[in-house]
N, C-alpha and C positions, 0 to 999 in steps of 0.2 A: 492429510497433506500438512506440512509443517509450513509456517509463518509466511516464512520469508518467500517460498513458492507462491504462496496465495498471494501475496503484494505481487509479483512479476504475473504471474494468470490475470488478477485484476488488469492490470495496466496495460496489458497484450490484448486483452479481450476488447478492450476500449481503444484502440487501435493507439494508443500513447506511446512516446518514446521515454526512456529514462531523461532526458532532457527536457521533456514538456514538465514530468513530476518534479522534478528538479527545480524549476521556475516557482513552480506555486509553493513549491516547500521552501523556498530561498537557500538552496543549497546545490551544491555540484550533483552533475551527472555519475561522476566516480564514487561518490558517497549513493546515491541510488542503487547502483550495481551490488554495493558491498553491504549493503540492505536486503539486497534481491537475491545473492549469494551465502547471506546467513553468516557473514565474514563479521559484520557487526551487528548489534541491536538498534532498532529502530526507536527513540523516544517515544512516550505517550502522547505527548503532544503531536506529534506528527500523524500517530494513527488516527488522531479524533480529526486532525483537518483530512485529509485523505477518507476519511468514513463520509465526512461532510459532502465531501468535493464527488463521489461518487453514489451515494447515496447510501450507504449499505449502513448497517452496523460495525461497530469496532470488532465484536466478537467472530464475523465471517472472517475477517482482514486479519483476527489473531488465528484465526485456523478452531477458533473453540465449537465454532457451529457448519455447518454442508449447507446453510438456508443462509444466501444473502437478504437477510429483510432491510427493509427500505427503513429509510428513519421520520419519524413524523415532523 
């Protein structure tokens, strides 16, 4: 599964709108989409708040592992 798939599954799966992630990222809903589209890259910073905010590792959310682990 490539990146930017995994951010939208995440965020679907948690029943989230791109405008809830939106809020907590301090940024637009259109920039979400274009995140979740692969149309641009997401910062690091964003994926460790989002890793936080959901609990998983960064490395599920980058697509490097199939095992979302929980973070201590």
């Amino acid at each position: 599964m490539i990146n930017y798939e995994r951010l939208k599954n995440t965020r679907e799966d948690r029943d989230l709108t791109q405008a809830d992630i939106a809020k907590l990222l301090g940024t637009t809903r259109q920039q979400i989409s274009k995140w979740e589209t692969g149309v641009q890259m997401m910062g690091v910073d964003k994926y460790i708040k989002l890793a936080r905010f959901y609990n998983i590792s960064v490395d599920y959310l980058l697509g490097l592992t199939d095992i979302p682990k929980e973070i201590n």
